[in-house]
PDB file as gemmi writes it, atoms N, CA and C in Angstrom:
CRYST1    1.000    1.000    1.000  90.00  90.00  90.00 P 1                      
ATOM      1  N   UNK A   1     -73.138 -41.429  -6.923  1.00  0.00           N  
ATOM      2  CA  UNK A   1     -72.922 -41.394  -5.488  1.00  0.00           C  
ATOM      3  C   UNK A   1     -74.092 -42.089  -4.788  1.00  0.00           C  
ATOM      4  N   UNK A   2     -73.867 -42.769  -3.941  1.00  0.00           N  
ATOM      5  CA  UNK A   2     -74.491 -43.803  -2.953  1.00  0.00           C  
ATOM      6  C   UNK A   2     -74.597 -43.185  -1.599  1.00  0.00           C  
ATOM      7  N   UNK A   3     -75.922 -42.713  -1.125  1.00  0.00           N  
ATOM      8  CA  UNK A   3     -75.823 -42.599   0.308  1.00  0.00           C  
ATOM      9  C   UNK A   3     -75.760 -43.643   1.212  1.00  0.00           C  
ATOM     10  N   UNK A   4     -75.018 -43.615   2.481  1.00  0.00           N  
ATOM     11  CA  UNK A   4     -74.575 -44.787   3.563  1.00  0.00           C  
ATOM     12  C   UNK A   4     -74.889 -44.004   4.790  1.00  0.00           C  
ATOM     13  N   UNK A   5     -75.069 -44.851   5.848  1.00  0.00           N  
ATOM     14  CA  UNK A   5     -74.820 -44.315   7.108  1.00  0.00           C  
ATOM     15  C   UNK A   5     -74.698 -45.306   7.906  1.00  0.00           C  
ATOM     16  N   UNK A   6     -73.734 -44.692   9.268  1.00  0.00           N  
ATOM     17  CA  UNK A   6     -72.656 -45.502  10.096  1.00  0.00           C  
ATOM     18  C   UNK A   6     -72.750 -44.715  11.355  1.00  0.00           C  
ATOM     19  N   UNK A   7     -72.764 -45.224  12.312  1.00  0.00           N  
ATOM     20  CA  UNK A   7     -72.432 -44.132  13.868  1.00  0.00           C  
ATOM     21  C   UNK A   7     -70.691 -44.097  13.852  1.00  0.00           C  
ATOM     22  N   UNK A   8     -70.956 -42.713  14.331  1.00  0.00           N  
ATOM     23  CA  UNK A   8     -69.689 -42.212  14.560  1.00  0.00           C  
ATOM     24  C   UNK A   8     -69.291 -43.186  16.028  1.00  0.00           C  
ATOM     25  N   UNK A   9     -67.848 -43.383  16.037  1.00  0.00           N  
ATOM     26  CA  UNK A   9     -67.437 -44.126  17.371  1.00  0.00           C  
ATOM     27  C   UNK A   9     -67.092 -43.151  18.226  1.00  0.00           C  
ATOM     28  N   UNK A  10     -66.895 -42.214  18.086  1.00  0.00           N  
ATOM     29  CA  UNK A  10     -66.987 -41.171  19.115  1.00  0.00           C  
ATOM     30  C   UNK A  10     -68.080 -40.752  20.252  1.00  0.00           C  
ATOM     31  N   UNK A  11     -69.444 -40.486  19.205  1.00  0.00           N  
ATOM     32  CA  UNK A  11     -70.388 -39.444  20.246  1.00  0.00           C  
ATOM     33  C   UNK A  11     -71.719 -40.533  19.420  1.00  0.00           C  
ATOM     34  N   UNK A  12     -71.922 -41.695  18.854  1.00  0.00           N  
ATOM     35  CA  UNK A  12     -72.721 -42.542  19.083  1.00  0.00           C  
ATOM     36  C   UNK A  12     -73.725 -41.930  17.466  1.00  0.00           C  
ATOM     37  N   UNK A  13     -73.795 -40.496  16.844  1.00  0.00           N  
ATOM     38  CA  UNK A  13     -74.682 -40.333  16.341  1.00  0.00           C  
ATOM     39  C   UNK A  13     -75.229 -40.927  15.041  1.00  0.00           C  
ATOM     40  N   UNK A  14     -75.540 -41.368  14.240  1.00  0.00           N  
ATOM     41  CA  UNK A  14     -75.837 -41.871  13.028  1.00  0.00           C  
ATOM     42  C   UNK A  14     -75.513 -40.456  12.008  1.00  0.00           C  
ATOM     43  N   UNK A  15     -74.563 -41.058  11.209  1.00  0.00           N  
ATOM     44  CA  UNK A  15     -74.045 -39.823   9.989  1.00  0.00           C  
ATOM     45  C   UNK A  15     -74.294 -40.512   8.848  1.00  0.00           C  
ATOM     46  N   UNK A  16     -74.914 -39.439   8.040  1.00  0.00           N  
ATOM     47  CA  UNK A  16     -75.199 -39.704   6.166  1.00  0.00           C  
ATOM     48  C   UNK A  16     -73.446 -39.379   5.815  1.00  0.00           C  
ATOM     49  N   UNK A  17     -73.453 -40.438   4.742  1.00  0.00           N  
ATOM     50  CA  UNK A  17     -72.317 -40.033   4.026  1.00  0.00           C  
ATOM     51  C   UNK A  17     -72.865 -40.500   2.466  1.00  0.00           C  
ATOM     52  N   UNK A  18     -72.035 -39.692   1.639  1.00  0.00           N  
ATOM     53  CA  UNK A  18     -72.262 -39.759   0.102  1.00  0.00           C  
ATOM     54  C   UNK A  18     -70.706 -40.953  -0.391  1.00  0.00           C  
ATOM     55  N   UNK A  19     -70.993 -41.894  -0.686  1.00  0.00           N  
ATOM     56  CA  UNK A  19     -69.956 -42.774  -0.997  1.00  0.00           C  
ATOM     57  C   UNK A  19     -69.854 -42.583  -2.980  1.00  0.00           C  
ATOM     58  N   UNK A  20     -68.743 -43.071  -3.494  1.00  0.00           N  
ATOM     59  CA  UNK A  20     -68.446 -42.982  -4.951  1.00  0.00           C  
ATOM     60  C   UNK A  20     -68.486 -44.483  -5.197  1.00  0.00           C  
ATOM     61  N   UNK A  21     -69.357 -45.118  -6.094  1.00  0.00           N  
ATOM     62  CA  UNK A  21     -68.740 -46.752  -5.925  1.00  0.00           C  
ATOM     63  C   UNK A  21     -67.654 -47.186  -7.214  1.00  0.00           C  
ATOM     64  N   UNK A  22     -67.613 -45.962  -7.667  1.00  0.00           N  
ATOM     65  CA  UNK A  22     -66.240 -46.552  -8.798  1.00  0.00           C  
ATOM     66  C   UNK A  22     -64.787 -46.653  -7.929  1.00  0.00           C  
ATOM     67  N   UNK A  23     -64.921 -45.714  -6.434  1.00  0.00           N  
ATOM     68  CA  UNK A  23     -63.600 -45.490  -5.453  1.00  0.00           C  
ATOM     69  C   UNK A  23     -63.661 -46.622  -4.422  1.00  0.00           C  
ATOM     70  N   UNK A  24     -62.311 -47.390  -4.333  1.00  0.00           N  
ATOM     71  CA  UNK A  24     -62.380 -48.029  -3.133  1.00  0.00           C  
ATOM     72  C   UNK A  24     -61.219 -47.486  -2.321  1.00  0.00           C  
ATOM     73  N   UNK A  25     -61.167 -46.827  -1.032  1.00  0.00           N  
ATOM     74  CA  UNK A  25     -60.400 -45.734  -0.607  1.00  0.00           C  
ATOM     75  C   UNK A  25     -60.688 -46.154   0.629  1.00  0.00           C  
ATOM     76  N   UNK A  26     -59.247 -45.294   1.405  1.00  0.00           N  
ATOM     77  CA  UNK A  26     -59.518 -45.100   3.107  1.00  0.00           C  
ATOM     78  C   UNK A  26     -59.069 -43.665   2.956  1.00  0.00           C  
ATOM     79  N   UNK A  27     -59.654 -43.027   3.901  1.00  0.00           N  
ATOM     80  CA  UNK A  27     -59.370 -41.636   4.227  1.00  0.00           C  
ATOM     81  C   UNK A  27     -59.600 -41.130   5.211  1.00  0.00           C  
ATOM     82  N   UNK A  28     -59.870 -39.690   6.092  1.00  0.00           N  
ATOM     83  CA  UNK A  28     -60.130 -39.490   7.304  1.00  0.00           C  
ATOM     84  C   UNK A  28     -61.149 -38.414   7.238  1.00  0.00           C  
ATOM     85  N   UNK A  29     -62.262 -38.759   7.641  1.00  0.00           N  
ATOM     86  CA  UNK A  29     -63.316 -37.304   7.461  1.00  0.00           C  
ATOM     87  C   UNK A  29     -63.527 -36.865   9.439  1.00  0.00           C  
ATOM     88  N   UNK A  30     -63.797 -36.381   9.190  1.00  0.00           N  
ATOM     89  CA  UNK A  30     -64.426 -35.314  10.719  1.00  0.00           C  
ATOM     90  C   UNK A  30     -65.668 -35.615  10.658  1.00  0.00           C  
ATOM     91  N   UNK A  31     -66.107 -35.821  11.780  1.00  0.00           N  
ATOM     92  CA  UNK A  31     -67.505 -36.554  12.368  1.00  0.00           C  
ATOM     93  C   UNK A  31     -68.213 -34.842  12.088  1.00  0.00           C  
ATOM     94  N   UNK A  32     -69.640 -35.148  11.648  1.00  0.00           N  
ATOM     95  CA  UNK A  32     -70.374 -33.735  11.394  1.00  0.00           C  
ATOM     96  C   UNK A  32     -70.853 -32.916  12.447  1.00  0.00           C  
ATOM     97  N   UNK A  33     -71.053 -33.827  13.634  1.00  0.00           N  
ATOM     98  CA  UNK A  33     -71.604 -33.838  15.046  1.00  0.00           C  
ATOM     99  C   UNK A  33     -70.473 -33.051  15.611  1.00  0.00           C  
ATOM    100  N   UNK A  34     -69.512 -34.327  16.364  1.00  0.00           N  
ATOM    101  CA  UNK A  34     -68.823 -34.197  17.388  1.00  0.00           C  
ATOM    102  C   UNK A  34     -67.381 -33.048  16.316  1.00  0.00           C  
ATOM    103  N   UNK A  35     -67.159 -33.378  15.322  1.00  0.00           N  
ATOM    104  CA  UNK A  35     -66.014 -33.154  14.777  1.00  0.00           C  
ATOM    105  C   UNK A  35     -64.645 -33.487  15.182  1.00  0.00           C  
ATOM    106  N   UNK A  36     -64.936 -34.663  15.471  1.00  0.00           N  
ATOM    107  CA  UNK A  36     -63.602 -35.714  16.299  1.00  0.00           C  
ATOM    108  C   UNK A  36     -63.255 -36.958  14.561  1.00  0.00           C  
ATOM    109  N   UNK A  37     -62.036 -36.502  14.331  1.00  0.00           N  
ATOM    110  CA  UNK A  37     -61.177 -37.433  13.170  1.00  0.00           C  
ATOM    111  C   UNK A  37     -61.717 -39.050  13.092  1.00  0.00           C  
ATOM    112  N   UNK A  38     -62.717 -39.586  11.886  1.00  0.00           N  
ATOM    113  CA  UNK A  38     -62.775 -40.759  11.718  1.00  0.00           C  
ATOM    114  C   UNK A  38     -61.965 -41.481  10.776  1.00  0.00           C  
ATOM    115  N   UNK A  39     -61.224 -42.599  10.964  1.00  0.00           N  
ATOM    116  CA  UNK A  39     -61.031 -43.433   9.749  1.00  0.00           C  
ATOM    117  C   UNK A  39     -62.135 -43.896   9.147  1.00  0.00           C  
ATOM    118  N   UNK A  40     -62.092 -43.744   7.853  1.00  0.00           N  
ATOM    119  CA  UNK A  40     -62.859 -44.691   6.741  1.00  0.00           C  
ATOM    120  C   UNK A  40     -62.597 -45.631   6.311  1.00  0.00           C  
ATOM    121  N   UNK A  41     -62.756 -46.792   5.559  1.00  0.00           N  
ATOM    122  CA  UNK A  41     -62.296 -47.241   4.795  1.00  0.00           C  
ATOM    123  C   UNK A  41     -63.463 -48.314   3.789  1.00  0.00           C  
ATOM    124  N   UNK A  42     -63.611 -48.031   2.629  1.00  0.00           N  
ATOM    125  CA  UNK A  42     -64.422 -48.115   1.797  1.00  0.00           C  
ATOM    126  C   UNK A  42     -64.099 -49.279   0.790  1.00  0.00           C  
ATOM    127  N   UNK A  43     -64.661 -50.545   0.558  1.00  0.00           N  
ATOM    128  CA  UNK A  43     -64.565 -51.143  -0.388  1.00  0.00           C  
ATOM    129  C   UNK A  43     -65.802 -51.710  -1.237  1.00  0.00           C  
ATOM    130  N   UNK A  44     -65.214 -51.496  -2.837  1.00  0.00           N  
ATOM    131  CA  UNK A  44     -66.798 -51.281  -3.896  1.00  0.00           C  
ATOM    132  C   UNK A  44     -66.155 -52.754  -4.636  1.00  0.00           C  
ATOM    133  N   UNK A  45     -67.061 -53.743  -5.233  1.00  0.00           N  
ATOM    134  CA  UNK A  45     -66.428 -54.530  -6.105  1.00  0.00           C  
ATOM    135  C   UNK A  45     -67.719 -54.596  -6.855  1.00  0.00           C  
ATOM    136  N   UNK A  46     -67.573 -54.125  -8.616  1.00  0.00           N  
ATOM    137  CA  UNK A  46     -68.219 -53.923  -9.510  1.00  0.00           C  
ATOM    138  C   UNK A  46     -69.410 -53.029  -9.193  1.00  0.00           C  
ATOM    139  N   UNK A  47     -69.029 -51.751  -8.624  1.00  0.00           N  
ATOM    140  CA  UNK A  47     -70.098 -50.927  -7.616  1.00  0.00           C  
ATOM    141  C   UNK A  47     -70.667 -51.294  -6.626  1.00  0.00           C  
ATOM    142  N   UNK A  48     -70.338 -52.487  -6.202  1.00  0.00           N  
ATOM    143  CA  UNK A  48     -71.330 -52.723  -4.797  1.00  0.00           C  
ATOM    144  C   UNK A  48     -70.687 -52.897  -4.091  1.00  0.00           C  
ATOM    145  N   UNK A  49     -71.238 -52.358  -2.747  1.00  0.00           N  
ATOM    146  CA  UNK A  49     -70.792 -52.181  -1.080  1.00  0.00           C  
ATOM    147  C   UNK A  49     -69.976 -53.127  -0.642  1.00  0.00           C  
ATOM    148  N   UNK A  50     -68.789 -53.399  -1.002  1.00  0.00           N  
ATOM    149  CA  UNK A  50     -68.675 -54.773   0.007  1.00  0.00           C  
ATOM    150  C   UNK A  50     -68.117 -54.665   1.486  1.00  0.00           C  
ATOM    151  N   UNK A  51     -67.251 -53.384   2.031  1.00  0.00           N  
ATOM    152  CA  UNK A  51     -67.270 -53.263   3.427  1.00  0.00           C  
ATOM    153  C   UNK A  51     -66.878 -51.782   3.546  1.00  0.00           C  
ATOM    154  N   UNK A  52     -67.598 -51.218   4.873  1.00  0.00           N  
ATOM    155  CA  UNK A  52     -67.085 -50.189   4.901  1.00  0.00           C  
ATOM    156  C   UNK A  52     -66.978 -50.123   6.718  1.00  0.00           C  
ATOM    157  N   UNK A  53     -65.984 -50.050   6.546  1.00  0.00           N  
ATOM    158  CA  UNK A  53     -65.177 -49.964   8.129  1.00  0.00           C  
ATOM    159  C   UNK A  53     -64.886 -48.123   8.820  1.00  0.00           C  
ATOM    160  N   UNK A  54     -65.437 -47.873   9.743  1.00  0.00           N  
ATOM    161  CA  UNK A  54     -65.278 -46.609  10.543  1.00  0.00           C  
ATOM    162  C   UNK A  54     -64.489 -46.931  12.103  1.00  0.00           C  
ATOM    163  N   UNK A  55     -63.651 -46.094  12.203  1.00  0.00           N  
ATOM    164  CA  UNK A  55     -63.330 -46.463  13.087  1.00  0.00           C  
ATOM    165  C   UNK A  55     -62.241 -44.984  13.760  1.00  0.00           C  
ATOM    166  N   UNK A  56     -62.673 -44.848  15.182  1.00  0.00           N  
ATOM    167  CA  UNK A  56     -61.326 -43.745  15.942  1.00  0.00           C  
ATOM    168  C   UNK A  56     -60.209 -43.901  15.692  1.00  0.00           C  
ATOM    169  N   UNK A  57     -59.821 -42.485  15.786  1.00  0.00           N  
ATOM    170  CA  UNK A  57     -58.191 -42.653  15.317  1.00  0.00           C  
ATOM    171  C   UNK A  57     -57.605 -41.878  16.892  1.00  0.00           C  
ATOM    172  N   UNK A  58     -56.958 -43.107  17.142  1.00  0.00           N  
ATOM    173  CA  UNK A  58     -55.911 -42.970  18.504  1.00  0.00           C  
ATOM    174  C   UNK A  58     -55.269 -41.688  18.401  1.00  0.00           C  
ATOM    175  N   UNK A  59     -55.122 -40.493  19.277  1.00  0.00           N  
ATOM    176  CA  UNK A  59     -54.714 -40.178  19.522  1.00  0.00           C  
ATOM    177  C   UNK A  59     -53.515 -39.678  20.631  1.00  0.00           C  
TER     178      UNK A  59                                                      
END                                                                             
């Protein structure tokens, strides 16, 4: 596991996240702060970072 960090688009704060680099995934975590629904979306090629996109989910 790889630590990352990204501001939430919600409430601006800078969040640690623990990434897997064998997983390249999108999913939805809850901001730790605000606890307002983020998209993820994570891509690893041969373990390394190649994008990781955060972004609000319209409600």
């Amino acid at each position: 596991m790889n630590e990352h960090f990204f501001q939430c688009p919600y409430c601006w704060e800078e969040i640690s996240m623990l990434l897997d680099p064998s997983l390249s995934q999108t999913y939805i975590e809850d901001c730790e702060v605000c606890c307002n629904p983020i998209e993820i979306d994570v891509t690893f090629e041969n373990n390394e970072l190649v994008s990781l996109t955060v972004r609000d989910i319209e409600q």
